[in-house]
N, C-alpha and C positions, 0 to 999 in steps of 0.2 A: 803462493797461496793455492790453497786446493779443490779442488772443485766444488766442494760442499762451501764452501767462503765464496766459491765466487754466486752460487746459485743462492747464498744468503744475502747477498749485495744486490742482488736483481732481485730480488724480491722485498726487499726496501724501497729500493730504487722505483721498481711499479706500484707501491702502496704510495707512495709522496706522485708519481704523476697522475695516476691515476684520480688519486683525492683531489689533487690540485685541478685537473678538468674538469670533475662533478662539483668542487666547491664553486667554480665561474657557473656554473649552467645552475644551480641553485642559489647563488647572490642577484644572478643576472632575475632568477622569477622570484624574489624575494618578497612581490605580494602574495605570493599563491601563499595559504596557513601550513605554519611549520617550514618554509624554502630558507627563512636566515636563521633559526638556527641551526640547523640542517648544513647549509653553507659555512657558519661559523666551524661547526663540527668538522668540517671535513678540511678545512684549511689548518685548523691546531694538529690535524693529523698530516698534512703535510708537511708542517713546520716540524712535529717529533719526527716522521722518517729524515725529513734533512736533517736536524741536529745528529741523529743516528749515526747517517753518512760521516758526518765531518767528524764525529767522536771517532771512532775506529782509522780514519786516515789522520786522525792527530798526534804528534809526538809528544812526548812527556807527559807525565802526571799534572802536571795544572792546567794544560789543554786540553785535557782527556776529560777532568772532573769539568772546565768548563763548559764544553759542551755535552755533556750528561746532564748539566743544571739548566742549561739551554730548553734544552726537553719537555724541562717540567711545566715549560711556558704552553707548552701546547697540551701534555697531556693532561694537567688541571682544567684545562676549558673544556675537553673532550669530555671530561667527568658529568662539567658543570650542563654542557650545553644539548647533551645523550638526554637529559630528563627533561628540558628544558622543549627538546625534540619532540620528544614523545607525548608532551604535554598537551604542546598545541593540535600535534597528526593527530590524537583522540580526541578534539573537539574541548578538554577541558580548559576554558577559556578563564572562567574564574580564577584559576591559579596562576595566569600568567598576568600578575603583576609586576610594578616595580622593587614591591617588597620581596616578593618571592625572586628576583634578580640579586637584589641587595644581601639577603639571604645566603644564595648559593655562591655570592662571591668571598663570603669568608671566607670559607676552606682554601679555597684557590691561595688567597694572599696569604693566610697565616705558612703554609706549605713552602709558598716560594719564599718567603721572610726565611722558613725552616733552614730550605735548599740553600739559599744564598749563603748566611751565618752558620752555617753547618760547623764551619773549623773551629768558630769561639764556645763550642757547649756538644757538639756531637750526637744531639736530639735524632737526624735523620738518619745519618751515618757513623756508623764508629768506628772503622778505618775503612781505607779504600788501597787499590794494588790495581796493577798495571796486568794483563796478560798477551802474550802475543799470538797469533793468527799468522804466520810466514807474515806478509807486511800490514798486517791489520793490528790494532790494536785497540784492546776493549778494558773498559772499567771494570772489575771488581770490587767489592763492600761489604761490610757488613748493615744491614738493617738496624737500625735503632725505632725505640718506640714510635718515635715519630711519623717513619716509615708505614710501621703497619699499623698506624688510627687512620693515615691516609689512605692505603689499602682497602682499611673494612669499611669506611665511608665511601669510597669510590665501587666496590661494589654494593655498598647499600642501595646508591643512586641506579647502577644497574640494575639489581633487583628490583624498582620501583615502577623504571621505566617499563621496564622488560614485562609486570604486571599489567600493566596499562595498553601494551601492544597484544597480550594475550586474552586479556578480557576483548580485545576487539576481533578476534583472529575469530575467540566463539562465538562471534555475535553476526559477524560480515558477512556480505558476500564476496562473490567468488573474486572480484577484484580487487576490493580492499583485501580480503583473507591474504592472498599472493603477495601481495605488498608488506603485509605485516610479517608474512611467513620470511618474507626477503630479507625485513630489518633485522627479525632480531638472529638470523643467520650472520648477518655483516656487523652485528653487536657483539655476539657471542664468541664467534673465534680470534677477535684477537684476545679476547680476555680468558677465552682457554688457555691460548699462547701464553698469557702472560700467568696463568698458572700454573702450567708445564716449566715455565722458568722459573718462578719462586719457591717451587715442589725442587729444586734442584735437578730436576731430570734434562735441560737443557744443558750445551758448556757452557762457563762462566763466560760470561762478555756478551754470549751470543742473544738478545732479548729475545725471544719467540713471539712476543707480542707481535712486534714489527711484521714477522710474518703473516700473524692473523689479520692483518690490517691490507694485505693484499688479497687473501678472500674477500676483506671487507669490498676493498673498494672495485673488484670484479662483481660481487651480488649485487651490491649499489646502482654498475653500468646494467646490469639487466633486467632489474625490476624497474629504472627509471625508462630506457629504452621497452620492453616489452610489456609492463602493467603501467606506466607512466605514471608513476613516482611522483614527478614534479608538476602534474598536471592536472590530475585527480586525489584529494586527499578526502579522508572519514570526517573529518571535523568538521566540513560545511554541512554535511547529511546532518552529524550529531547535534550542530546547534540548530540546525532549523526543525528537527521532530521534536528538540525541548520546545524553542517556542514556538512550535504548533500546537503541543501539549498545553501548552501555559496561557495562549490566546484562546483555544477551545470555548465553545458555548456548553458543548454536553460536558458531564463531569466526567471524569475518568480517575480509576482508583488503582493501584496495584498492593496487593496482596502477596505474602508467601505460600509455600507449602506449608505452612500451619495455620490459614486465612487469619494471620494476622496485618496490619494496615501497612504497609510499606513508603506510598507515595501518594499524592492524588495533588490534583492541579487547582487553580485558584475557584475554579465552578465547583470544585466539589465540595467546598466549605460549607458555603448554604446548607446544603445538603447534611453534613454531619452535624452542626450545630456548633461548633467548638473550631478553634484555631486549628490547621492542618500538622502543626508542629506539635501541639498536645496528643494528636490523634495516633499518629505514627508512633507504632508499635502496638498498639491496642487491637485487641480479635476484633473483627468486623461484626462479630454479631453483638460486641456491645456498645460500638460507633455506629452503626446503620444498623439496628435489627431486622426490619422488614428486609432489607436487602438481602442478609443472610437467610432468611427463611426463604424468599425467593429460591437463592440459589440451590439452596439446600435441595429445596422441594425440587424444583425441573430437575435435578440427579437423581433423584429418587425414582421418578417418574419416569427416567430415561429420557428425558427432553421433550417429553409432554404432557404437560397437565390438560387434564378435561375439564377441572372444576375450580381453574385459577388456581392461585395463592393463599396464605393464608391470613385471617384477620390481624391485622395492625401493619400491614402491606402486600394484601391481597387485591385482587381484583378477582369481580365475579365474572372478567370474564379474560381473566390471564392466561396468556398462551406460550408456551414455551414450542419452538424449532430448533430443529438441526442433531436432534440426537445426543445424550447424554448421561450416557450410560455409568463413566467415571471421569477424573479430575483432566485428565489428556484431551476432550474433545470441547471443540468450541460449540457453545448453544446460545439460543437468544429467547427473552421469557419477557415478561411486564410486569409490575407492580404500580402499587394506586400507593399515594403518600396524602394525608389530611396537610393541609398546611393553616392555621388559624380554621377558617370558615371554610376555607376551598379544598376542592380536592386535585392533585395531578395527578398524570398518568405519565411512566417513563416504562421507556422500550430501553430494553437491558440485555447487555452483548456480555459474552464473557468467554474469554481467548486463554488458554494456554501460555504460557511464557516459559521456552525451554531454552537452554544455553547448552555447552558443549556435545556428548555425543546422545544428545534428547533425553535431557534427564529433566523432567519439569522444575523449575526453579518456583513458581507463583503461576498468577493470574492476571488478567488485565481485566476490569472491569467498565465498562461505559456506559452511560445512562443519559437517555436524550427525551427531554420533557417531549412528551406528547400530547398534551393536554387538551392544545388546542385542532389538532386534529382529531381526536377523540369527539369533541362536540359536533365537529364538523360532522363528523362520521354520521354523530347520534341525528342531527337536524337533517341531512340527505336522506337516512331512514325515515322520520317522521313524511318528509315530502315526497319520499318514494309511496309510501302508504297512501299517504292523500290521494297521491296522483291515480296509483294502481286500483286503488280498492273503493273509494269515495269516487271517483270520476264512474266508473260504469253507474254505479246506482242515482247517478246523477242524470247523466244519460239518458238513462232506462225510464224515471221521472219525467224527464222532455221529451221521451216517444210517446209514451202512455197520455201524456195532455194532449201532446199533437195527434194521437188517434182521438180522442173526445171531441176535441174541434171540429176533425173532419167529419164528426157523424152529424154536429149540429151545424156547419157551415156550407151553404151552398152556393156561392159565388164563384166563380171560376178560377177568376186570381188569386182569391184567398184560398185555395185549396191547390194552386199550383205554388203557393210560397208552403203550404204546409209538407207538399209532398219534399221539396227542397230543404226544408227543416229536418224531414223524417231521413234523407239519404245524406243530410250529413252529419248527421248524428250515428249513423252509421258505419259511415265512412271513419269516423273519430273514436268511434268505440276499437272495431277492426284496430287500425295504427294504435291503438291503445292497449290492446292484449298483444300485439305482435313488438312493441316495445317493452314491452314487460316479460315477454319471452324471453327477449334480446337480452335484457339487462340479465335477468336470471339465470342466465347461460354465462353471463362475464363471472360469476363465481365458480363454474364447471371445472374444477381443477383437473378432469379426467383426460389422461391426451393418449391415451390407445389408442392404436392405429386402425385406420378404415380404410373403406373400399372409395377411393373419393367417388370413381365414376359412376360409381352405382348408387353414390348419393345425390350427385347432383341428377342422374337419368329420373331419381324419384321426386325432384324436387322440378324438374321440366315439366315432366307428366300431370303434375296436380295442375301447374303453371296453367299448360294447355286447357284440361278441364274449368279451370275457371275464370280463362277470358279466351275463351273460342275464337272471338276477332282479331288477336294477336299471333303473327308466323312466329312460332319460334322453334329454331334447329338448334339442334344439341349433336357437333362434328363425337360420334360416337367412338370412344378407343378404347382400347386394352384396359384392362382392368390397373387403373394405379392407387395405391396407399402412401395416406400420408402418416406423417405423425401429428396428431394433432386430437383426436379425438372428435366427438361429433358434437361439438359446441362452433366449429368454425363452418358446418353448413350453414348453423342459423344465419351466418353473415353473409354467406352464397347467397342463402335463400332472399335477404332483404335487398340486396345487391339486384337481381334478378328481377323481383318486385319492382325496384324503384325504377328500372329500366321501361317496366313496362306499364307503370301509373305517368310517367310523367313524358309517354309517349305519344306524341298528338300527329302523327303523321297518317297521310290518308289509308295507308297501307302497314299498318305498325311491323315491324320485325326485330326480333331479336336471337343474335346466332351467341352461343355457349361452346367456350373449346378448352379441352382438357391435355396437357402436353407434358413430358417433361423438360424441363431448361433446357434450352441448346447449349449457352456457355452460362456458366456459372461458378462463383467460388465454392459451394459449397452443392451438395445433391438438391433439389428442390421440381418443383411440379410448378406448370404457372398455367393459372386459368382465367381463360379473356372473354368478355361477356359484351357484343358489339349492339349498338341499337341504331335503326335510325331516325331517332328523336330529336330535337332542339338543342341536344347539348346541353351539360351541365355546366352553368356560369361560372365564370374565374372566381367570382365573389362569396360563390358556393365552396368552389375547393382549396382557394388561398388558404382560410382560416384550418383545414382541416390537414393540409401538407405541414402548414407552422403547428401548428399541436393548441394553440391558443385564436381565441376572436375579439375582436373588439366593439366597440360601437356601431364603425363604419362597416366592417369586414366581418360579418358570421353568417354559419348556416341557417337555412330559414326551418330545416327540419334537424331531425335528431338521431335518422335514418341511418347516413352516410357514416354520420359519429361513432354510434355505435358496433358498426361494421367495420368499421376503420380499428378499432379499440380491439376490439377478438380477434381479428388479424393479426395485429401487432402483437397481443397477449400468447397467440402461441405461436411467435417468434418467424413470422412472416409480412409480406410486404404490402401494399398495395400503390396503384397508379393511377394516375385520370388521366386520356389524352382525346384530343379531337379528332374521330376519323373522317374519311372524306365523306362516310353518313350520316354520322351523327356523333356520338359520345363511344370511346374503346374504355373498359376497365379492368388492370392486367393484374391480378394476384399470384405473389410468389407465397408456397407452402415446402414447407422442411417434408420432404420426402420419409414414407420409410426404408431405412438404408438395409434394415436384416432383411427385406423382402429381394431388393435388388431393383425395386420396381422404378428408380430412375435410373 
């Protein structure tokens, strides 16, 4: 036997043990989706390399053909069980029923019925011959029809699968991608092989298959051992984004590149008016008008309109973000829908949907009633008005009577309760424009960088001029800039304030220090403002650490709230702790980084 025989023996040989270890270590995790037939697959592929074996060490012609018919036992499931793989590894679950089993096991029986009876009608074969190998010996045949419908079915089922791994390949990540890129490497060469043999370019006898099936089951050991194969598969991801999709409260739509209706989930009925099944395939602008004009409009506009939408799902005060210039970029916009009497408002996203190497396929649309935050919105503007604009002139009304009183009131008492009416009414007006400040600074979208130090030195200074009986030191340093803009002094400024209104010690003080982070994960300035006052109550700061107050637990002002809120809004911290004088409060600020200045 000659070298080439003997290195085609070993390479049989390694595809039957090879398959045969990965089929135990995929039976053995036969829950994980896709592990039995996977397992299946890889043991019919043990079972053709050993029939393999024993054919070629067989003597004569009816032990030769029978274990060639042997074969078929295994390579028919391989067929069946490759699709049956690939079904489950992509998630499609629907398919994997018992009909679709029952199905795929015709071909298999009618074949082996074929293979078996082959001598009474010669459908598979129409003669066979012996050839020798020095002490090997292999079947020879000729093909009959039979043969190749088996053939062009058996790659039909390869084709299918082999689709189903590729649509996943452009859709995955890098883990799934590797994995997919693995199978259908350990798919494909034995079945080159076995068209390098039926192209005749292999010798007779010698299957090439058999070969392919040792790359197979080498790819197999190292996408299961290094992307873990058997342990990570697509199909759990793929069934749980359906039914996340299908559970959804917002509606969500997909679209092609011709904004025609492609899919949409069961919230987006409402919506359309019509069964989701009649809608699919229909342009969107004649299943959802308003929404198409939406969309249309904010691409127009480049992703932002000034004067909303237009009439029959506009809003007059629809806003489109994020830029949108053409079909490639994600934006987000609003429309208003009449529904009988009422009206809604939905906030509308709309994504890209690109497949292989970024070629845009559609769109993904979603739409999340807003409605009732809309009212909300509208009723905190009406009470902000109240508050802001009605409250002074209200005020102002309660000074001017308490000045008329004191002209005609001369009792003593009654003019020291007037004068205590008139300072706190004053007091209330004051906190009443400085929170109206505050508030109106929470929409300052500007976050250019400042000098902090030289704004908090301006906001010490006034400090000082207008409570002269308050120490307060300001530890003076190098000039630092944040990024933030100058909406987060106003929160310095109330911070600073509050330290020193709700200051009742005989000697008030309050020290301001401006640093940057010693350790920190990211660049930042941290600025601590120490008093020593009475401390601000747990019951003050519990509610404002949790984000939420209750009955028992809220603040008694709207101060701290506030301050807390601009902090947070340009993406900084703040802290309340007790120090051994009184109350520490420690704010972290995002540094600017192009300065260097932390």
């Amino acid at each position: 036997m000659s070298t080439h025989h003997v290195v085609y023996v070993f390479l049989i040989a390694a595809a039957g043990v090879l398959s045969a270890s990965l089929s135990v270590g995929a039976l053995r995790n036969r829950d994980i989706v896709g592990a039995l037939p996977l397992g299946i697959l890889l043991s019919a592929v043990t079972l053709w390399s050993a029939g393999k074996l024993v054919e070629l060490a067989s003597p004569g012609l009816a032990a030769t053909v029978f274990w060639a018919n042997v074969q078929y036992l295994g390579i028919v499931v391989v067929v069946a069980t490759w699709l049956l793989f690939a079904l489950a590894y992509t998630g499609r679950s629907e398919w994997l029923t018992g009909r679709t089993v029952l199905l795929l096991a015709v071909e298999p029986v009618l074949v082996l019925a074929a293979v078996g009876t082959n001598g009474s009608h010669g459908l598979f074969r129409t003669s066979t011959d012996l050839v020798a190998y020095g002490s090997l010996t292999g079947l020879t045949s000729t093909p009959g029809p039979a043969f190749w419908i088996h053939s062009a079915y058996s790659y039909l089922l390869l084709f299918l699968g082999a689709v189903l791994i590729l649509r996943l390949v452009a859709r995955s990540g890098r883990l799934f991608r590797s994995q997919a890129v693995g199978l259908l490497l350990a798919v494909f060469s034995p079945w080159i092989g076995n068209g390098l043999f039926l192209a005749g370019v292999a010798p007779p006898a010698l299957d090439t298959t058999i070969i392919g099936f040792s790359v197979t089951g080498t790819v197999l050991a190292v996408i299961t051992v290094r992307h873990r194969l058997l342990d990570i598969v697509p199909a759990v991801r793929e069934v749980a984004r359906d039914e996340l999709i299908e559970s959804m409260t917002d509606a969500v739509l997909v679209v092609d590149h011709r904004n025609r209706l492609v899919d949409a989930n069961p919230a987006a009925e409402s919506l359309l008016g019509e069964p989701i099944g009649d809608a699919v395939g229909e342009p969107i602008d004649e299943v959802f008008p308003a929404l198409a004009d939406a969309v249309e409009g904010s691409e127009s506009d480049g992703g932002a309109s000034d004067g909303g939408l237009a009439d029959g799902g506009a809003s007059d005060g629809g806003r489109a973000e994020g830029g949108a210039s053409d079909d490639d970029e994600p934006f987000r916009t609003e429309i208003e829908r009449r529904e009988e009497s009422a009206v809604r408002y939905y906030d509308v996203r709309v994504s890209p949907l690109e497949r292989g190497l970024g070629a845009p396929t559609g769109r993904l649309i979603s739409l999340r009633d807003v409605s009732d935050q809309r009212q909300r919105e509208q009723q905190l503007e009406v009470l902000n008005r109240l508050l802001r604009h009605n409250f002074r002139n209200d005020a102002t009304a309660i000074q001017g009577n308490a000045s008329l009183l004191r002209e005609e009131v001369t009792d003593p008492a009654a003019l020291r309760r007037l004068e205590t009416i008139n300072r706190t009414v004053e007091t209330m007006i004051e906190r009443n424009e400085r929170f109206s400040h505050l508030i109106g600074r929470l929409d300052d979208s500007d976050r250019d960088s400042i000098d902090l130090t030289a704004e908090i030195e301006g906001v010490v200074a006034d400090k000082r001029r207008r409570h002269p009986e308050v120490t307060i030191v300001f530890d003076r340093a190098d000039p630092i800039r944040v990024d933030t803009g100058e909406i987060v002094v106003s929160a310095l400024d109330e911070l600073i304030t509050n330290s020193i209104d709700h200051n009742d010690a005989e000697r008030p003080r309050v020290r301001v220090s401006v640093t940057p982070a010693e350790r920190s994960e990211r660049d930042a300035v941290r600025i601590r403002i120490r008093d020593n006052g009475p401390g601000i109550p747990d019951r003050e700061i519990r509610p404002i650490d949790r984000g939420t107050e209750t009955p028992l637990e809220h603040a008694s002002g709207v101060g701290l709230w506030l301050a807390t809120w601009i902090i947070r809004e340009v993406d900084g911290s703040i802290s309340f702790a007790e120090d051994r004088d009184g109350t520490a409060v420690t704010v972290f600020l995002p540094a600017d980084r192009s300065s260097g200045s932390a």
